[in-house]
N, C-alpha and C positions, 0 to 999 in steps of 0.2 A: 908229754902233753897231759895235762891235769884232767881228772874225769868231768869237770865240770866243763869243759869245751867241748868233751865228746857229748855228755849231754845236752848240751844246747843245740848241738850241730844233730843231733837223732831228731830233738822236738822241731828242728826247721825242717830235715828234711822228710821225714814221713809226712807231713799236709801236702808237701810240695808234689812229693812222688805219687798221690791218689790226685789230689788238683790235675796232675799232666797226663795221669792216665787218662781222668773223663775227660782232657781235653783232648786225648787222643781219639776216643771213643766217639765223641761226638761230632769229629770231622767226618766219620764213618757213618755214622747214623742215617743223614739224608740219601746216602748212597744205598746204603743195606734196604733202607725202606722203600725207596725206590727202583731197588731190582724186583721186586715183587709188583708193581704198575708197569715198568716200562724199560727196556735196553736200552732204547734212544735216549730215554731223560738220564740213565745214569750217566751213558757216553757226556752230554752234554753238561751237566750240573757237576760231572769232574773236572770237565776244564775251564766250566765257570768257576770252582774253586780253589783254582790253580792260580787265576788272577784274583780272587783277593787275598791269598795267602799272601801275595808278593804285596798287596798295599798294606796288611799287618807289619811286615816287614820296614816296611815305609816309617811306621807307630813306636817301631822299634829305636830310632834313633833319637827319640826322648825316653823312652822307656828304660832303656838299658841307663843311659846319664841319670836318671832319675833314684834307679835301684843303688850306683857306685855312690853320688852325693851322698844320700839319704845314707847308706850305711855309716860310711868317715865322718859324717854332723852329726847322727847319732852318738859313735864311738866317741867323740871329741866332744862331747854335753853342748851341743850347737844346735838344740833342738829348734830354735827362732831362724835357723839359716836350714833347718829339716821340713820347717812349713814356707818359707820361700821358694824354695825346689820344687814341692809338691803343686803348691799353686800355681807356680810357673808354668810348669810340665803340663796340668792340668789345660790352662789355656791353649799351649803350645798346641797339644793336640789337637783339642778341639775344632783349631781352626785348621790345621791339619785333617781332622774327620772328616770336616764339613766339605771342603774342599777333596777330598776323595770321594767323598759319597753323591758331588754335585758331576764328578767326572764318570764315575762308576755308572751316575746310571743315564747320562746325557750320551755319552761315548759308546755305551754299551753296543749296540750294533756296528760301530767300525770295529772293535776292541775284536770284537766275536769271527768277523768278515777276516779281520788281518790273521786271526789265530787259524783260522781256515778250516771255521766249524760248519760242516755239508747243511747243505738246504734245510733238507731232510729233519735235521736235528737240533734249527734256530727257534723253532717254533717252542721248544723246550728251554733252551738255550736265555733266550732274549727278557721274558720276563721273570725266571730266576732272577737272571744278571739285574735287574733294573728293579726288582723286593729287596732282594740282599746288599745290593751295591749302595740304595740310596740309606741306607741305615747303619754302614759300615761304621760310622762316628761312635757308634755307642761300643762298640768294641775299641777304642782307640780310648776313650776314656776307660774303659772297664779295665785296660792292661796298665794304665798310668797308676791306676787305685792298687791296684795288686802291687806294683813292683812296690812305692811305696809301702803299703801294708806289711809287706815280707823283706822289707828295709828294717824294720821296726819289730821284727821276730813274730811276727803276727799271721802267719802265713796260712793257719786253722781258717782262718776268714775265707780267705780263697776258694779253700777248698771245698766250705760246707755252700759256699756260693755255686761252684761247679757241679756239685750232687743234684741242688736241688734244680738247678736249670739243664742239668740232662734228663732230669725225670721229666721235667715242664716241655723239653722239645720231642722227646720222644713221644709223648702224649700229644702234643699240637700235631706232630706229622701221622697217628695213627687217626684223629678227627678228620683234618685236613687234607689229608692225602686219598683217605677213600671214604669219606665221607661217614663218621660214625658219631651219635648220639647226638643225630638231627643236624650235622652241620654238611656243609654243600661238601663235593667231593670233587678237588679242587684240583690235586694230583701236581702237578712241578711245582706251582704256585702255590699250593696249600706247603708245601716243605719250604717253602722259601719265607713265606711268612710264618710260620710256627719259628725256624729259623731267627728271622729278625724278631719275633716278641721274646723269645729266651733271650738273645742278647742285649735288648732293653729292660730285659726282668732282672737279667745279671748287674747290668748299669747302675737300677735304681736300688738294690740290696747294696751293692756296694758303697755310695754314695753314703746311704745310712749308716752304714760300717763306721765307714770312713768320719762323719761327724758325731757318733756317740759312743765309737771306743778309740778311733786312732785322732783326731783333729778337727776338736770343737769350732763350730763356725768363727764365736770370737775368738780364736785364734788369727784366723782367715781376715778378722776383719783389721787384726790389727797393722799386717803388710802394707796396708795405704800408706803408713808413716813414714816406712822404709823403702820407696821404691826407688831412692837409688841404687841398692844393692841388686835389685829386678835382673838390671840389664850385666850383670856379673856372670848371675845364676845364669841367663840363656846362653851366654857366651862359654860357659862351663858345662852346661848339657852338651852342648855341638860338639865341643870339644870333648866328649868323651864319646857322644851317641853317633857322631859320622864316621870315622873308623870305627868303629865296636859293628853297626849295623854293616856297614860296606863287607868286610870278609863275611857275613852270614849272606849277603847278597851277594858276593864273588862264588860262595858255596853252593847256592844253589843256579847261579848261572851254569859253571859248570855241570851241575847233576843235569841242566835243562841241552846241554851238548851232549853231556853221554848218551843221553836217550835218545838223540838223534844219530849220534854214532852206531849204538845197537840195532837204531832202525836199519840202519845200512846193510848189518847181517844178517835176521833173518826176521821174523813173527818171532818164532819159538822164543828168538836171543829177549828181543823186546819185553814178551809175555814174563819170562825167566826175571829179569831184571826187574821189572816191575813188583811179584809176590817175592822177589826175595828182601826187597828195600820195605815193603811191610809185614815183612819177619822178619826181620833183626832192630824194625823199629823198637820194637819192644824188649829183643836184648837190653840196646844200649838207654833205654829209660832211666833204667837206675843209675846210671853216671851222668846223664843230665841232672837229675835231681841231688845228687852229692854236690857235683859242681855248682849249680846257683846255692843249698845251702852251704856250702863252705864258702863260698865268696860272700855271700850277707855276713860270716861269723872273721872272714879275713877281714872285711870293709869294716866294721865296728875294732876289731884290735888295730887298724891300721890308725884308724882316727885315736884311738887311745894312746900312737907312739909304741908299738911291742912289736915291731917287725920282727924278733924272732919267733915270739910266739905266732904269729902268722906264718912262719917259713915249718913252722914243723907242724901245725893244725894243715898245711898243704900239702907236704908231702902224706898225712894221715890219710887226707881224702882223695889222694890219687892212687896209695897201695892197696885202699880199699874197693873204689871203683876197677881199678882192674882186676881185681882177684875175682870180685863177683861175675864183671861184665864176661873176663874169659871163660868161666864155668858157664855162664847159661848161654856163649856163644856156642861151646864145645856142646851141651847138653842138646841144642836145636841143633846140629849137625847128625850129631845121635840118632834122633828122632825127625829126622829131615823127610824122610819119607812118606809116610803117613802124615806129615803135615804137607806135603806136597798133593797126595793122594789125596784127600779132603778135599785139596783148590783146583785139583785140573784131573782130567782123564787122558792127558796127550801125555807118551809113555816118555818121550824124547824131553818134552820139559821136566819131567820128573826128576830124570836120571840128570841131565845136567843142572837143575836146581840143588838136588843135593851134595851133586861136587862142589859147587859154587861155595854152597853152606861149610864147607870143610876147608876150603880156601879162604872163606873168608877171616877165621877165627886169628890169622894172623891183619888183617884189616883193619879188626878190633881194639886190637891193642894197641895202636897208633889211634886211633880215634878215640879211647878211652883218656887219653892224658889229651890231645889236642880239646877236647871237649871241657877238661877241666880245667886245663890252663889259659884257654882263651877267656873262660867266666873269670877265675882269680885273678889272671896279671891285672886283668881291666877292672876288678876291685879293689885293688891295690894303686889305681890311676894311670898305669903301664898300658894303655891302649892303644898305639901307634906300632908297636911292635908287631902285636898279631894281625893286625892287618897288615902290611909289607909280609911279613912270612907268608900269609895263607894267602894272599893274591899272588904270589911270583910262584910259589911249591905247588898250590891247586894245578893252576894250569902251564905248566913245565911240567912236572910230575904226572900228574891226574889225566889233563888231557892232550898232551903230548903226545907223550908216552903210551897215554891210554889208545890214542888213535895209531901211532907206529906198533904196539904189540899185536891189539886187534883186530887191525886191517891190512896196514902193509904187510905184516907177519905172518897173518891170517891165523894167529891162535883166540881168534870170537873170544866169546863173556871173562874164558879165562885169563888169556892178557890182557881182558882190563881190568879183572881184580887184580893182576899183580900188579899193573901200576896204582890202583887203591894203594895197596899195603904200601908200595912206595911213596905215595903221596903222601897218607897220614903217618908213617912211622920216620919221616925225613922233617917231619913237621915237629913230631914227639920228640927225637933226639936235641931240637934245637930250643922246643919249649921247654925241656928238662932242665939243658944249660942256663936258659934265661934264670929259672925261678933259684937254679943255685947258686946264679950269681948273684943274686940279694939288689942286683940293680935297680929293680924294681921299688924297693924301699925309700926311693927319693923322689917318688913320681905324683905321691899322696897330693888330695886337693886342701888337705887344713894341716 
């Protein structure tokens, strides 16, 4: 592989890899801030962001067609069929926004009632869900601009976007939330709108982006001439964004069953489950961010015709994310302890969170190619594939299995890591075959 792939593929993915962190960071944020006002608001303002994570996901199935197009039109000098995408997608959303944020916060009280959030804890609960819910649109555009942007190797945008609207919410929730340098103290509802104005602050930076470095309005204006090609493009987002998004939503249904299987065994198993899924979030960051950049740097060679040079820039970025993600698996294993000790004083979740951490490192390794090869096949246009695998394997595998190891069996958290590892390393074996059999190479959209 020539050094100039590998450098392009460092400059996408280091913006990529800090952009995900503060977006990691700043799903936290309302929470951390809010343990310091109130238990109740956190309990509740987690589960109010539990259901918009699932209407991102929703955002997701133009987003992701948006990201595959735009790389193969770029790679293929299709940059006139690169701003029909963009604009497309752009509208698609929108009205897709509008219509979640008009559900989000009309619904909001059955939404809340059906998830079966106590009395006790609506009053928190309710007008979260109905600040945040009705402004969800501007996140729905803010990911269409990104995916775009970082179609186009531009993914620095992103990221200096993300810096500065973590500073802007973390700042709005410390005014807002208890009231400092004269502003009312507002407390759920001051984190809910600091909340919504960062992600409209995100919006409008991006939008700028977007028309004085990535795609000048006249450009934009010139699509009127062309809109019969319009109704291609939507037909070609669908077609890549409805399986592509469905297994990310087959994925977390399932995560939303395990947790209710856990509940079955005990607090502890629950508790255990829960801090261990946000320590290894951050293992496996780094093979999120290889995988969507390597899929931007596959989606551009594929549009150019060099499917071999895509088959070996992929296995690059997949011996490379494993090798990392297993070391800083093994290394939080190591040091399981004392990071457990930091989050709980209950001696019994200690001990089995850190066994967990040493069972999981074979986990990882199946999730590290699954994570890469579901971004790649489907920037290469291969996206029907990993959805059939990941829907039938999840749950045969995953919650099966996960339910006969750890209840009928009665071996709790640990038979259901091991069906983890069975799930994603049955997933791995058969994504490995795919991408070696080059079938993929015929799937391209130009």
């Amino acid at each position: 592989m020539t050094l100039n792939l590998k450098k392009d593929l460092a400059r996408l993915a280091a913006p990529i890899f800090i952009e995900t962190l503060l977006i990691a960071l700043m799903g936290g944020v309302d929470t951390f801030m809010l343990s310091n006002y109130s238990d109740e608001a956190v309990g509740a303002v987690g589960l109010v962001n539990q259901l918009v994570t699932f209407a991102f996901l929703i955002f997701q199935i133009i987003n992701l067609g948006t990201s595959v197009l735009c790389s193969q039109y770029l790679g293929a000098g299709q940059r006139s069929r690169m701003v029909q995408v963009t604009s497309v997608a752009l509208v698609l959303n929108l009205i897709l926004g509008l219509l979640m944020s008009a559900f989000l916060f009309f619904a909001a009280e059955w939404l809340l009632t059906v998830m079966n959030l106590r009395p006790e804890l609506m009053c928190h609960g309710l007008p979260y869900m109905r600040i945040v819910g009705v402004f969800v649109f501007f996140q729905s555009l803010h990911m269409t601009i990104s995916a775009s942007l970082r179609a186009n190797k531009k993914a620095s945008y992103p990221m200096i976007v993300s810096v500065i609207v973590n500073v802007v919410n973390i700042f709005g929730n410390y005014c807002l939330i208890f009231g400092k340098f004269g502003f009312p103290a507002l407390g759920v509802e001051g984190a809910a709108i600091s909340t919504a104005f960062s992600r409209g602050t995100a919006m409008v930076l991006l939008f700028g982006i977007l028309f004085a470095k990535h795609i000048p309005l006249s450009e934009f204006a010139k699509i009127k001439s062309r809109a019969e090609g319009l109704l291609n493009e939507v037909k070609n987002l669908l077609r890549i964004g409805l399986p592509s998004a469905g297994e990310n939503m087959s994925y977390n249904a399932q995560q939303i069953v395990i947790i209710y299987l856990a509940n079955m065994i005990g607090n502890n198993e629950v508790t255990t489950f829960t801090l261990i899924n946000n320590i290894v979030m951050f293992v496996y960051i780094f093979c999120i961010c290889m995988a969507q950049a390597g899929a931007i740097s596959i989606g551009h060679l594929v549009g150019e015709h060099k499917p071999k040079a895509a088959y070996v820039l992929g296995k690059y970025v997949m011996k490379l994310s494993v090798i990392v993600t297993i070391i800083l698996s093994a290394g939080s294993a190591f040091v399981g302890k004392p990071i457990f000790g930091a989050l709980t004083e209950n001696a019994d979740i200690i001990s089995l969170g850190c066994m967990i951490l040493f069972v999981n490192i074979g986990r990882e390794f199946g999730r590290t190619i699954n994570i890469y090869a579901t971004n790649v096949l489907r920037a290469t246009g291969d996206v029907n594939f990993p959805f059939y695998v990941g829907v039938v394997v999840q749950w045969l595998a995953g919650v099966l299995l996960g339910y006969m190891f750890s209840i009928v069996l009665g071996w709790g958290l640990v038979g259901m890591w091991i069906a983890f590892i069975l799930d994603e390393n049955i997933r791995g074996v058969i994504f490995i075959w795919r991408w070696r059999s080059m079938k993929w190479a015929k799937k391209a959209f130009v």
